[in-house]
C-alpha positions as CSV (number, residue, x, y, z in Angstrom):
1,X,28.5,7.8,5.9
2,X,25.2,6.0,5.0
3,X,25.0,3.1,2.7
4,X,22.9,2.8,-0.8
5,X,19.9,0.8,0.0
6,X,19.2,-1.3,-3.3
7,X,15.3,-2.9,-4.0
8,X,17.0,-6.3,-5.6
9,X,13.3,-8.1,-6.3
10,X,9.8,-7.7,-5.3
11,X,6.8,-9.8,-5.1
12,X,3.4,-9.9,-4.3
13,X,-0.5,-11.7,-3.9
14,X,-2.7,-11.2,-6.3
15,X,-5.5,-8.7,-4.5
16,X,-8.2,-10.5,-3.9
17,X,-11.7,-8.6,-3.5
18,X,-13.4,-8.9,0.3
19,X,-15.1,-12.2,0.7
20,X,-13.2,-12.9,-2.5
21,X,-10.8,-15.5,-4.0
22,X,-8.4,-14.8,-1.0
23,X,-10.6,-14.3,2.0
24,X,-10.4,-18.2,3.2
25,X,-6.2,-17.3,3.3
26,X,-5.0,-16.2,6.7
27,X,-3.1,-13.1,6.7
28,X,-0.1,-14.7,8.3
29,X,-0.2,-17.0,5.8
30,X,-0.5,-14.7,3.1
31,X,2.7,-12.9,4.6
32,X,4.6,-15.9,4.6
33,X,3.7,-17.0,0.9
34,X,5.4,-13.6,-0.3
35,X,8.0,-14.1,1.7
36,X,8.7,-17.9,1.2
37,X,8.0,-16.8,-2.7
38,X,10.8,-13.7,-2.7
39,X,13.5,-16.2,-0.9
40,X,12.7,-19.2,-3.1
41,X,13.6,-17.3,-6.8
42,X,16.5,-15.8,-5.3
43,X,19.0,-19.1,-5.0
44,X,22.0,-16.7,-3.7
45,X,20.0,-15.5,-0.7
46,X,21.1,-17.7,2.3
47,X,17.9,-17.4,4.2
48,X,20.3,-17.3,7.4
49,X,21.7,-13.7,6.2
50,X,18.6,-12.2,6.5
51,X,19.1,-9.8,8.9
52,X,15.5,-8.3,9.7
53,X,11.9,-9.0,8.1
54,X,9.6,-5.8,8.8
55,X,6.1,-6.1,7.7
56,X,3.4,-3.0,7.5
57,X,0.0,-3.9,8.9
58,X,-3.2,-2.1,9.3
59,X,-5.5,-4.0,11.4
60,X,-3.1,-6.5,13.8
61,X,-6.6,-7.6,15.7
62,X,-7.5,-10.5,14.6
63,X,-5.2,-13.9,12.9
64,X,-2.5,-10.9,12.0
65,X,-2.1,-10.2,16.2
66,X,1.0,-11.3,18.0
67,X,3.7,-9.7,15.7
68,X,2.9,-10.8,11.8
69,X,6.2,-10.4,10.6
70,X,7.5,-12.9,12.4
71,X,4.6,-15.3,12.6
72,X,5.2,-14.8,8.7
73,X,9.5,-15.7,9.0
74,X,8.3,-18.9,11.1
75,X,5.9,-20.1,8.8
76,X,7.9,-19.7,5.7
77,X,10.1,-22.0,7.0
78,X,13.1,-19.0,7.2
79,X,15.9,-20.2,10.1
80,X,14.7,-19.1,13.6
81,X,17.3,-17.1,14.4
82,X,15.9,-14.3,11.4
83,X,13.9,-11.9,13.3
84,X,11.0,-10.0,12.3
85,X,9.0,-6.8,13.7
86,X,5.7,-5.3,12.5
87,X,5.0,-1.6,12.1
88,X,1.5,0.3,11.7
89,X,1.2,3.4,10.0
90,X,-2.2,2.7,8.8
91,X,-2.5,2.7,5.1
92,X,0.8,3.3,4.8
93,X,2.2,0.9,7.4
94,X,3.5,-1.4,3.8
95,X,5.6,1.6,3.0
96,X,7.1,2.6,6.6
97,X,7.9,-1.2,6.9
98,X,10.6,-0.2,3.5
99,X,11.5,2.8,4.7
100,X,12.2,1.3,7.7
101,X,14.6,-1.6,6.8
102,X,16.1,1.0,4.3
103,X,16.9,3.5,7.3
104,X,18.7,0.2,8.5
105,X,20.7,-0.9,5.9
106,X,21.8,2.4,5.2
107,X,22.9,2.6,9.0
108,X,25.0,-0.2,8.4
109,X,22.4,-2.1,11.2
110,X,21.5,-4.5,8.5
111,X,22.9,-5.7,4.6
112,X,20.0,-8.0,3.9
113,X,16.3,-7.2,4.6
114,X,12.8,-8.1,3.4
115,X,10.2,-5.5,4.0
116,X,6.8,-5.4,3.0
117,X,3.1,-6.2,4.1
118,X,-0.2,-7.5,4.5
119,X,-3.5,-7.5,5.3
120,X,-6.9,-9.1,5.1
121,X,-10.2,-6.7,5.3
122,X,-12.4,-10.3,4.6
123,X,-11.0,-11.8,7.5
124,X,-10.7,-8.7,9.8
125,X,-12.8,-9.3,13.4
126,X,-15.3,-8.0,15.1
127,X,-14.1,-6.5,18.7
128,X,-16.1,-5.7,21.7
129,X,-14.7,-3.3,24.8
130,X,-14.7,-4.5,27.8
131,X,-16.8,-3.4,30.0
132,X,-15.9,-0.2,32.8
133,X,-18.1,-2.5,35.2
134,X,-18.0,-6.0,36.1
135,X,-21.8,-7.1,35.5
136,X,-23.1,-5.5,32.6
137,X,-26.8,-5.0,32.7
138,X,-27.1,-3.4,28.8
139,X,-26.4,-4.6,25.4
140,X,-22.8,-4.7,24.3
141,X,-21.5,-2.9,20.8
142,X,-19.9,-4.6,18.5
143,X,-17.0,-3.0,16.5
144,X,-15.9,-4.0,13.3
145,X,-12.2,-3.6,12.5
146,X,-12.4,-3.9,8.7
147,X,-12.0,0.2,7.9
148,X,-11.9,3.3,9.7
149,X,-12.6,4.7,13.1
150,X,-14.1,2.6,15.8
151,X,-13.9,3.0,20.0
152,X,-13.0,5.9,19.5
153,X,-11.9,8.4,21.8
154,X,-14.3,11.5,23.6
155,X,-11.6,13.6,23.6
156,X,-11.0,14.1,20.2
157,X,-12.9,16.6,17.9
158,X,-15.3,15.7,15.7
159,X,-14.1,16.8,12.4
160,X,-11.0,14.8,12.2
161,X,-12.9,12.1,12.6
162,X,-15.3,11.9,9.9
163,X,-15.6,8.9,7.7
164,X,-12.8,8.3,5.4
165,X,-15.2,8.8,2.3
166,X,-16.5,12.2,4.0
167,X,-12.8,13.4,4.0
168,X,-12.7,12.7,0.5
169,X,-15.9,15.0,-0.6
170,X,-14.4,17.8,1.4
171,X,-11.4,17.4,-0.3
172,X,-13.5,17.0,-3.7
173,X,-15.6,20.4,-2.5
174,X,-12.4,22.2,-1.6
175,X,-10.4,21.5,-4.8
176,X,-13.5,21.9,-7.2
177,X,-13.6,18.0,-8.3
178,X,-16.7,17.0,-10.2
179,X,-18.2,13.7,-10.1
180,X,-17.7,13.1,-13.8
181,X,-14.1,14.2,-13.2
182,X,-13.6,11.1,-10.4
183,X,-15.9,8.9,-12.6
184,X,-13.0,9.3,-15.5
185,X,-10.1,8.8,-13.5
186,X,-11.6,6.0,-11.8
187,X,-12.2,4.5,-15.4
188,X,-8.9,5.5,-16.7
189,X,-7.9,3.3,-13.5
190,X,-9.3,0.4,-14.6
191,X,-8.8,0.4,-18.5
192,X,-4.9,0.6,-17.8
193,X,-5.2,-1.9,-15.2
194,X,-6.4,-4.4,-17.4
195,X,-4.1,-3.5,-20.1
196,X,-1.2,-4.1,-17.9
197,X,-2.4,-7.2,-17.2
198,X,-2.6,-8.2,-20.4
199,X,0.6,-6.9,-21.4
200,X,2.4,-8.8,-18.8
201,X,2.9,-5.5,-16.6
202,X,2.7,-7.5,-13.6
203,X,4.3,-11.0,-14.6
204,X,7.1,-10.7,-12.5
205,X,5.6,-9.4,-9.5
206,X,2.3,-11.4,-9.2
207,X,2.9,-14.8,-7.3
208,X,-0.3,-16.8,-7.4
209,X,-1.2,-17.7,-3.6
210,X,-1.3,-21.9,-4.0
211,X,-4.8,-23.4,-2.9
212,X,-6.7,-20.3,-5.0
213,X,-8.3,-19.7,-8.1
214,X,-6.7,-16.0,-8.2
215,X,-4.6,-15.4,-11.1
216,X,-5.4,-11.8,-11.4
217,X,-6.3,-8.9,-9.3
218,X,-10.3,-9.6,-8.6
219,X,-11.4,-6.2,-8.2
220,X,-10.7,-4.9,-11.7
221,X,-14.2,-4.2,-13.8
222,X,-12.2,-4.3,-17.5
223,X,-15.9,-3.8,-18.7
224,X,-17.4,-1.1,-17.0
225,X,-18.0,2.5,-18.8
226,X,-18.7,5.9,-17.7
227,X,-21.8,5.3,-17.7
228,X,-22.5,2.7,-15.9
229,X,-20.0,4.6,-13.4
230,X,-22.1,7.8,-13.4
231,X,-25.5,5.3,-11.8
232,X,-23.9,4.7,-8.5
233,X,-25.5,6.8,-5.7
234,X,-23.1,9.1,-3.4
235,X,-22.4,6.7,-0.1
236,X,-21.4,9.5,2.0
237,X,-24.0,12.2,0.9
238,X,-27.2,12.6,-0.2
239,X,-26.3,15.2,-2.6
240,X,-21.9,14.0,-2.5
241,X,-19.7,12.4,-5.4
242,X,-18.3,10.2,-3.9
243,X,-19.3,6.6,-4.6
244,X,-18.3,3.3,-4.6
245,X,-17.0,3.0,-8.0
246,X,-14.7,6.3,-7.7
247,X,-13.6,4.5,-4.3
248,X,-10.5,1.8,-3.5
249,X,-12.6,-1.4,-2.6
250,X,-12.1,-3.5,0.0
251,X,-9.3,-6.3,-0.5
252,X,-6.9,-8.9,1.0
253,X,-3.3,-9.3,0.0
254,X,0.3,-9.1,0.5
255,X,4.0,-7.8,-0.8
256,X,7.6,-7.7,-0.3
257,X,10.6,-6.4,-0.9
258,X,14.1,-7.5,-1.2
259,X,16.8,-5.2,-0.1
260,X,20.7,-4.7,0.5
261,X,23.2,-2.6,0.4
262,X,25.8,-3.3,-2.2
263,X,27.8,-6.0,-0.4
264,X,24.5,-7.6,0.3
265,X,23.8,-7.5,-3.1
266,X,27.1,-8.9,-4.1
267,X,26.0,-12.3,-1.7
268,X,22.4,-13.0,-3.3
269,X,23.9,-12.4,-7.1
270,X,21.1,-10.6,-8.3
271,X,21.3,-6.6,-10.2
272,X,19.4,-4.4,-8.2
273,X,15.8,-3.5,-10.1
274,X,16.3,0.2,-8.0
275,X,17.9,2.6,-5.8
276,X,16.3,4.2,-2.6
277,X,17.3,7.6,-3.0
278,X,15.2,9.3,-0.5
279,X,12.6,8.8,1.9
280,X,10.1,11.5,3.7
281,X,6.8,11.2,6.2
282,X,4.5,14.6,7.0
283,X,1.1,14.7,8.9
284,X,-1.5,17.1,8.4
285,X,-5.2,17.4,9.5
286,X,-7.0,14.2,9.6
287,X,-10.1,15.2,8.0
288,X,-7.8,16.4,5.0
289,X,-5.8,12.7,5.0
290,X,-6.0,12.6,1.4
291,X,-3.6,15.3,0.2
292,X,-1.5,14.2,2.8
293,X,1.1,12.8,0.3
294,X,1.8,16.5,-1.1
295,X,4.5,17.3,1.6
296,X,5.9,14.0,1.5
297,X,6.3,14.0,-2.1
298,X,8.1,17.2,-1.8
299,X,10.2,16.7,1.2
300,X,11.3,13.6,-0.7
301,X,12.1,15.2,-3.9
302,X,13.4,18.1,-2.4
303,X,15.8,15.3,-0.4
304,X,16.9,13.9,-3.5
305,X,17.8,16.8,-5.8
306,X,14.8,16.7,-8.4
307,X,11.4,18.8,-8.9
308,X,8.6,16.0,-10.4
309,X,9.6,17.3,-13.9
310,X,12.1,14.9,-13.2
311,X,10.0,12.0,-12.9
312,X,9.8,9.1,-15.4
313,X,6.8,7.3,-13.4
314,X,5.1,8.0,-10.5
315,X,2.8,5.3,-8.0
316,X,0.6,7.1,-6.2
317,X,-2.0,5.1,-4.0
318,X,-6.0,6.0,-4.7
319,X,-7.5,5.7,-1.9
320,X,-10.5,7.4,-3.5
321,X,-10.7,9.3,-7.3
322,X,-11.6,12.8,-4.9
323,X,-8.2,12.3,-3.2
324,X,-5.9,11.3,-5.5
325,X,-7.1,14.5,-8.2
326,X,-6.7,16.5,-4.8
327,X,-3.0,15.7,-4.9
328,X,-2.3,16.6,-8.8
329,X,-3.9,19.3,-9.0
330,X,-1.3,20.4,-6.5
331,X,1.2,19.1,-8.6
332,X,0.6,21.1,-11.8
333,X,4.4,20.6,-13.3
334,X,3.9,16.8,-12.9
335,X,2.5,15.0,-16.2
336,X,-0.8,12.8,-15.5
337,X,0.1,10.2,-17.8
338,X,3.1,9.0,-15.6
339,X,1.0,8.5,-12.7
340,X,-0.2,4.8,-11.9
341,X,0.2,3.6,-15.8
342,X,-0.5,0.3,-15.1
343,X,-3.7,1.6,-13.0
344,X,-4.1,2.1,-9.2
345,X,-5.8,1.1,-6.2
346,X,-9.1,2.0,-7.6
347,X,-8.8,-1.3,-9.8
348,X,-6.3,-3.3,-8.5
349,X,-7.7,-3.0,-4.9
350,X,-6.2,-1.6,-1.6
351,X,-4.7,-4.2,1.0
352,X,-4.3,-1.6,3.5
353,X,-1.2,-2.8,5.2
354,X,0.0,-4.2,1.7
355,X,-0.5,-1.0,-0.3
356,X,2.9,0.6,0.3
357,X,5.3,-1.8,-0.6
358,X,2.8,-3.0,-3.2
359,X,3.5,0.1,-5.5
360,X,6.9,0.6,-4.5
361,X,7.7,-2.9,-5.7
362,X,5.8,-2.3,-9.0
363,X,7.6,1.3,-9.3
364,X,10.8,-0.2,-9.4
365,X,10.0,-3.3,-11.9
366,X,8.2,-0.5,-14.0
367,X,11.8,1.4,-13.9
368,X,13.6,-1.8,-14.4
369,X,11.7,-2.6,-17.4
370,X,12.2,0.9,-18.7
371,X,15.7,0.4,-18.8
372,X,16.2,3.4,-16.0
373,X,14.6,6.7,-14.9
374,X,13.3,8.4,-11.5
375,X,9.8,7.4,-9.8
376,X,8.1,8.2,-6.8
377,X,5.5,6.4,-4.5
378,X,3.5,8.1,-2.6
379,X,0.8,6.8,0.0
380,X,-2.3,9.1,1.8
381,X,-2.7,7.8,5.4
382,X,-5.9,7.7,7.6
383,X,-5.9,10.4,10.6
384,X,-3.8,12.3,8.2
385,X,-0.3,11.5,7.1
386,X,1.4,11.1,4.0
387,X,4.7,8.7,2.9
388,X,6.5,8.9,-0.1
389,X,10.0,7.6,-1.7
390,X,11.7,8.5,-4.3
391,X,13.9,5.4,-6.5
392,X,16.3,5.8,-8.9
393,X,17.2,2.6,-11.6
């Protein structure tokens, strides 16, 4: 019989922008902050009892190689003997890092876990191939490992691997999705961004990394208008709508959770903010990544019992404005206003391997601050999969 998995706290960076406030911070180091921060405010956790640390991580080429979870449990200061492993699922890897320690606890494998993730597009390295030959005569390419596809393979067909942003304006051609229809959402994204800043949505997740001026998430424009939003060009097409204002930026950051089962919880002393009630992962064409968290989202509440009437909020990563309209229109029973209500990634920035956890830690302080309810998170992956889990408070 499986155990309730409980998220008991959750913390994270602010996002810094790329070359930003953050972008002089290791991402190791960033990992470790979160973590140090998360065991620090919670006095009952005996750092010991930490069974597992999994951290999500999108890059893992450059200061972030060699296993960042536990570079992340050594320099925290956490005991040796507390293990740590780190997964990649792409955007998602944040998010399959929970799920994962989840699937542990409730296994019975583990009572006490931190999950969560990190990453740093500033800091990300440049890569070069080696060569087939010893004794290259020609020039040597250089491959940055900030975003997207690189070295890749022959073999695989060109269509699933366009450009991210190309895979959003065929989604955006597909589903009928005007540029002044991404332009909106991407404001709407920013207005309630800053408002929840200012409202202290985030005051009890944000931990402020020490050595930085970042208070705040950098990449929110609490001053830009429609219009100023309609006079980017396309990036991808000459003729697209897709631009770099309806588009997640580039950012650095990272998150955690805290989780246990009950007895677990019992040994830190702290209420649980949330319940993991279900969990699901789906894959679909790469090209079409961004309505890749439909299935999920529907395997998952399907798992739990509830359509998304049910739903008192709802996280859903945007990658890009194309994408995440691409998902609700496919959702037509789901309200709008519950989705991302304190903004999304198109403001706050997307930490690739931090995204995950980062919105399921700020689902469940949004339910614990509601006083209860039902949310989802939900997270599009690159090469096309989708993640999503459903909490209950």
């Amino acid at each position: 019989m499986s155990r309730d998995v409980y998220v008991l706290d959750a913390v994270r960076t602010p996002i810094g922008r790329y070359g930003g406030g953050l972008a002089g911070v290791r991402p190791d180091d960033l990992a470790a902050h979160v973590v140090r921060e998360i065991v620090g405010r919670n006095p009952g956790l005996d750092p010991a009892r930490i069974d597992d640390v999994l951290f999500g991580d999108a890059n893992g080429a450059g200061e972030d190689n060699r296993d960042v979870a536990r570079m992340a449990v050594l320099l925290a200061g956490l005991p040796p003997s507390v293990p740590g492993a780190t997964v990649n699922r792409l955007c998602g890897s944040g998010l399959e890092a929970v799920i994962g320690a989840s699937r542990a606890i409730a296994l019975g494998d583990a009572s006490i876990c931190l999950a969560g993730g990190v990453e740093s597009m500033s800091r990300a390295p440049w890569v070069l191939a080696k060569p087939e030959q010893g004794y290259p005569r020609g020039h040597e390419t250089l491959h940055s490992t900030t975003l997207g596809w690189r070295l890749v393979n022959p073999r695989m067909p060109e269509q699933w691997t366009v450009p991210l942003g190309e895979g959003a304006e065929i989604l955006a051609e597909r589903y009928g999705i005007t540029r002044d229809a991404q332009d909106e959402f991407a404001l709407r994204s920013h207005q309630l961004a800053d408002r929840a800043w200012h409202d202290g949505g985030y005051a009890d997740e944000v931990v402020v990394v020490p050595g930085t001026d970042v208070a705040r998430d950098e990449s929110i424009r609490p001053t830009t208008t429609i219009e100023a939003l309609g006079r980017l060009k396309p990036v991808f097409r000459p003729d697209g709508t897709v631009t770099a204002g309806n588009s997640s930026p580039l950012n650095d950051g990272a998150s955690v959770l805290l989780l246990a089962d009950a007895a677990g919880a019992e040994r830190v002393g702290r209420a649980p903010l949330a319940r993991i009630v279900s969990r699901a992962v789906t894959a679909i064409e790469p090209q079409l990544f961004g309505i890749g968290p439909v299935a999920a989202a529907e395997q998952a509440l399907d798992r739990a019992g509830l359509g998304s009437a049910d739903l008192d909020v709802v996280e859903l990563n945007e990658a890009f404005a194309a994408q995440s309209l691409a998902c609700l229109a496919q959702w037509p029973e789901l309200d709008p206003k519950i989705v991302n209500p304190q903004g999304g990634a198109l403001a706050l920035g997307h930490p690739l391997g931090s995204s995950g956890s980062r919105i399921l830690g700020s689902l469940a302080w949004q339910l614990h601050r509601r006083g209860g309810g039902r949310g989802l998170a939900a997270i599009c992956i690159g090469v096309g999969q989708g993640l999503a889990v459903v909490l209950e408070a």
